[in-house]
N, C-alpha and C positions, 0 to 999 in steps of 0.2 A: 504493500500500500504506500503512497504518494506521503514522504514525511513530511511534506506542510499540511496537508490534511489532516494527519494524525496530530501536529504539532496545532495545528488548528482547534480540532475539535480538543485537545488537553485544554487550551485555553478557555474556550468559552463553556467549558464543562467547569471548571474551574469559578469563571466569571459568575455562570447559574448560581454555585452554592455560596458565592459571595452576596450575592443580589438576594440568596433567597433568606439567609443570614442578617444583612442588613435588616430585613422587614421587619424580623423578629425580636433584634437587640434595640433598634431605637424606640422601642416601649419605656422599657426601664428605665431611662433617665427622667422620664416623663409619667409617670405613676403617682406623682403626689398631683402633680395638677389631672390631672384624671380622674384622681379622686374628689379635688375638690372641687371637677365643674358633674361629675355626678351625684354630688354626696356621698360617699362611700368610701367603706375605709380604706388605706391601703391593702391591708389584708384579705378588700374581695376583690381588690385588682389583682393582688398579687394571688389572689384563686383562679384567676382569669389567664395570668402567662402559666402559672403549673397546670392547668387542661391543654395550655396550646403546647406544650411540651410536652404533655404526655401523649396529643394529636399526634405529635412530628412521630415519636417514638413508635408509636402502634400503626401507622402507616406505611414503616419499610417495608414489611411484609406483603401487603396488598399490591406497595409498589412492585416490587417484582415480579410477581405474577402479570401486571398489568403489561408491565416491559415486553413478559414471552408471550401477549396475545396482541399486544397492537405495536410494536416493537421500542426501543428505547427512544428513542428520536422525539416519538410522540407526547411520552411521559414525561420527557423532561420541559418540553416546549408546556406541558398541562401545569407542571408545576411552576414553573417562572410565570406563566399568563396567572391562573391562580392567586400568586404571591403578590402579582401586582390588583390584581380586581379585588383583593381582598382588604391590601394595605389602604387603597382606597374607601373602603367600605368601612373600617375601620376608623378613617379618619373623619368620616361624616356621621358614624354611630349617632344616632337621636337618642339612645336613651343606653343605660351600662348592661340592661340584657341583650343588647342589639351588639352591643361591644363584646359583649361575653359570647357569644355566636360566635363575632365575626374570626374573634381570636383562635376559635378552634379551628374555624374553614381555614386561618391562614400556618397553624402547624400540620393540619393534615395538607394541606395543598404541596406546602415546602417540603414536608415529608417524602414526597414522593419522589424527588429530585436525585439524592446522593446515592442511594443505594443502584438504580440502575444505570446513574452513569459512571460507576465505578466497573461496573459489568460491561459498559460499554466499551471505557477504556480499556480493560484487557484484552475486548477485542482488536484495540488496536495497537496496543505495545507486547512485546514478549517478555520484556523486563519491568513487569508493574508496580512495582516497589517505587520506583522512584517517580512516575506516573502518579501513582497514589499520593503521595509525598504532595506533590505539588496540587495535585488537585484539595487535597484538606487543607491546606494552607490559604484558599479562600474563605474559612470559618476566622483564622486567627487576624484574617487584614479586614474584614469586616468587625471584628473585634475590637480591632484598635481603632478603626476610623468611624463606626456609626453612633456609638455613644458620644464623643464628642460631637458630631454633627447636628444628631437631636437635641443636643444640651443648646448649641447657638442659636438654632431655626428657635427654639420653643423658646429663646430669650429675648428675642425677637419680634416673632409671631406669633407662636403658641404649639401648643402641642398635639393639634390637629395638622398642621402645617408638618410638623418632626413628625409623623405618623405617613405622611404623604409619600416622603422619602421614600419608601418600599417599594410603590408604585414610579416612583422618578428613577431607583435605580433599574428593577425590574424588565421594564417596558424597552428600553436601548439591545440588553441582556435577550428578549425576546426574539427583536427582530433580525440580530446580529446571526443568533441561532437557527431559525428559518431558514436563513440567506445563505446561510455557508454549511449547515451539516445537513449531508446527503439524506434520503426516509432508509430505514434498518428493518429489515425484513425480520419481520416476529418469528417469535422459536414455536411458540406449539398456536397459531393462530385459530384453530378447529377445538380445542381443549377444554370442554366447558369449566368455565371459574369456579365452579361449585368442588369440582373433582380435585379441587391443588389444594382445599381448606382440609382435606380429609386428613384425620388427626393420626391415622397407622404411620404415613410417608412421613410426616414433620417427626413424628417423636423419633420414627429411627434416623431420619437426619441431624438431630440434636445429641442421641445418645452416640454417635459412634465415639470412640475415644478421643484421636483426634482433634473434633471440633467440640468436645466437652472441655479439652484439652486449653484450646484457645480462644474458646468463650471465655474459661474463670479468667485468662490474661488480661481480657478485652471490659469484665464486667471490673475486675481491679483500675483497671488502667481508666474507665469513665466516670467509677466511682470518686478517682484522687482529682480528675480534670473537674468535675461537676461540683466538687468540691470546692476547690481553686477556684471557678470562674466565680461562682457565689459568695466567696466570703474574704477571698485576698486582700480587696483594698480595708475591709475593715478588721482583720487580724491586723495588719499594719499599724491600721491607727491606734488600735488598741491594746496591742501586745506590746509593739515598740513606741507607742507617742506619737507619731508621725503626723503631720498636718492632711487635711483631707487632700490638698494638691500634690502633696509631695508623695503621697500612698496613689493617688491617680497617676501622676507621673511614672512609679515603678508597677504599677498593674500595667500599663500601656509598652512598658519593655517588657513585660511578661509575654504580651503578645506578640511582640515583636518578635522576640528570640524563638516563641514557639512557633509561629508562622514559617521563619525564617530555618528553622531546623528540621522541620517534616520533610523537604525535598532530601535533605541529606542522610536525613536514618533510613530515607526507602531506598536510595542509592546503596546506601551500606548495607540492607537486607537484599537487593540483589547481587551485589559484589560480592559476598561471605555467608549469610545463612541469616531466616526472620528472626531466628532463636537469639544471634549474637547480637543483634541490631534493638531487638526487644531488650536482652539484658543491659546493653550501652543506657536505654532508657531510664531502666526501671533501677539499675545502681548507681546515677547520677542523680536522681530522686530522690534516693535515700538521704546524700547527703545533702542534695537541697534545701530539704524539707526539713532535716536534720538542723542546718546551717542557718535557718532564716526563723528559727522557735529560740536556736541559743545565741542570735546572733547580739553584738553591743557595739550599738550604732551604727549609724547609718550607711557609713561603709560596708559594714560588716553584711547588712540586711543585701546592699546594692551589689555585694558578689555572690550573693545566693542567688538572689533572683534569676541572671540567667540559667542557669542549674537546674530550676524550676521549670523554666520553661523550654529547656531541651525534655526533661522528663516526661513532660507532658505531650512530646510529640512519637508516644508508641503507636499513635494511630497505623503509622505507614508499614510498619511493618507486620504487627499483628493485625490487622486488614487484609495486607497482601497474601498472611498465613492462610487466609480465609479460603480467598479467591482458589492458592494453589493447590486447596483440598476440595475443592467445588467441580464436579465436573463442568464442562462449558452450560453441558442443559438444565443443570443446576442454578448456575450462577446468578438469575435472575433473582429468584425469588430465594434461592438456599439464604444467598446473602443477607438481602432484606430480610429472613427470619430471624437467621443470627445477630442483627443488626437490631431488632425488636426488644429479642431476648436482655442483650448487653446494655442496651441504652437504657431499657426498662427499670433494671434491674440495679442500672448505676446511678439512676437518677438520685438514688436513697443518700447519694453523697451529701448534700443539701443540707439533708433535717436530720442525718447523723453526725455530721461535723457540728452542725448548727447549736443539736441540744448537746453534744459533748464540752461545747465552749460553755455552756450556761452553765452545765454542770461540775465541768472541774477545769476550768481555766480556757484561754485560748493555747495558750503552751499545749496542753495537753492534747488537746484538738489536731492540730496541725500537726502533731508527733506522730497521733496516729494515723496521718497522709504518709505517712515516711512506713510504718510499720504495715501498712496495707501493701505498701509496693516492697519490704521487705520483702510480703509474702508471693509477691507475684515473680520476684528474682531467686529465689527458691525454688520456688514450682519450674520454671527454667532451666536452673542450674542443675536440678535434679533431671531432667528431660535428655539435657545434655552427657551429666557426668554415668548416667546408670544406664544411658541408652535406649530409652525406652520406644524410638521411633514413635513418638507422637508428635 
């Protein structure tokens, strides 16, 4: 295949889950005013983003199924259009149950997006590690640039306006896609949808060893990320003192470094093995997470952080372990199950860190982001050193 094509379609797969990423994060800076042109507390907006997040997560699955009957091409152009009519809808909500709707249509819409064009991609590189790499690395630059950006527009204009965004990025994202990536010929297009929810085939593709193997990798590795992106800047402030700017400023190299390091651990899990490129992560975490609980001062804090944020880019490689245990007719939807399973299951990072900080410190909290990825560099180290071929 034509590598500007391929190199093509990386990009604007890439761009998709940037644009579809955006829609999602520029809520959050904007939640109190939300609140107070609905009357409501933060608490049921903030019930409002953990439905849309739990959309995103329970709709891998579907996606990929969707992928092998109408082909990927289609799915992803549904989800970017989606993200945008959605962001849109959103920002005109009349009233917070119209908002509360709108929010789930726009995690289940986004949802759909990552999981089949990672299948995509495989189809068009051999060496998907580093493919991968690059393509998740439009979660971490939509990261660093959409929170700020809602924070200006809504200082501004307002927060309907910073909601808008989704659809401003989205709709470019769109037609860029259309225009340049060829239609993908569906894998089982005759198949009735009904026949891929049957629960015999999932469970034995969840138990094989395996992919039991690199789910627990995968449900570690989302749990420490899901963690991190929710509570970083306020461990900062309140573990070390730090001013709200200066704890925004090292959340924002967080992202940086994590963005900027996914292309290179998926490189490294094609060049050497997922295994080695996953442990590079997950013992660099250790002392990240290690390094930024004992750190004294602000120095101290500002050389853990990147540490942090390589740690947090196992995605490329335990992803790509995925794919390589997926047969092609698999891929569609194997992924998006496992991608169901993991995210679901990591999402708990949240209100485990969360009540762990109320309950016995923020130290303690963040210690045990370090002690979860102990255990995931174990389970590895083990896999490696006893041979288990999994």
């Amino acid at each position: 295949m034509n590598w500007r094509y391929r190199h093509t379609a990386l990009v604007l797969c890439t761009l998709a889950f940037f644009a579809t990423m955006v829609a999602r994060l520029v809520i959050s800076p904007v939640v109190s005013l939300i609140g107070t042109e609905f009357t409501v507390s933060n608490g049921l907006v903030g019930l409002a983003l953990s439905a849309m997040w739990f959309a995103y997560a329970l709709s891998q699955f579907p996606s990929g199924i969707l992928g092998d009957r109408l082909g990927e091409r289609t799915v992803i152009l549904t989800a970017v259009g989606l993200t945008a009519v959605s962001s849109l809808l959103l920002a005109v909500s009349p009233t917070f149950n119209a908002f509360f709707a709108f929010a789930i249509v726009l995690g289940a819409g986004a949802g759909l997006h990552y999981s089949v064009a990672t299948t995509f991609l495989s189809r068009q590189y051999d060496n998907i590690g580093r493919a991968i790499g690059f393509h998740v690395a439009g979660g971490p630059a939509a990261g660093l640039l959409a929170p700020v950006l809602a924070a200006a527009v809504a200082a501004r204009y307002g927060w309907r306006e910073a909601l808008f965004l989704g659809t401003v990025v989205a709709v470019p994202v769109f037609i860029l896609f259309a225009w340049k990536i060829r239609p993908t010929e569906p894998r089982r297009p005759e198949q009735p949808i009904g026949e891929r929810f049957r629960l015999g085939p999932l469970v034995e593709l969840l138990s094989r060893p395996e992919i039991i193997y690199t789910t627990i990798l995968a449900v570690l590795g989302a749990f420490s990320w899901q963690a991190t992106a929710s509570w970083l800047p306020t461990f900062l402030s309140t573990h070390h003192g730090l001013s709200t700017p200066m704890a925004s400023v090292l959340f924002s190299a967080y992202f940086v470094i994590h963005g900027a390091t996914q292309p290179i651990t998926g490189w490294l899990s094609d060049r050497f093995s997922r295994d080695a490129a996953a442990m590079i992560t997950m013992s660099v975490g250790i002392v990240g997470y290690a390094g930024i609980v004992l750190a004294d001062g602000l120095l101290q804090v500002a050389v853990a952080i990147p540490l942090v944020g390589l740690a947090m880019s196992w995605g490329a490689p335990v992803q790509s372990r995925f794919i390589d245990r997926l047969s092609d007719a698999e891929r569609n939807a194997g992924f998006g199950l496992v991608r169901t399973v993991y995210m679901t299951v990591g999402a708990s990072g949240s209100g485990v860190i969360g009540a762990l900080s109320e309950w016995f410190g923020w130290g303690v909290a963040f210690g045990a982001i370090a002690a979860v990825l102990s255990i995931g560099f174990l389970i590895l180290l083990a896999n490696r050193t006893l041979r288990l071929g999994l």
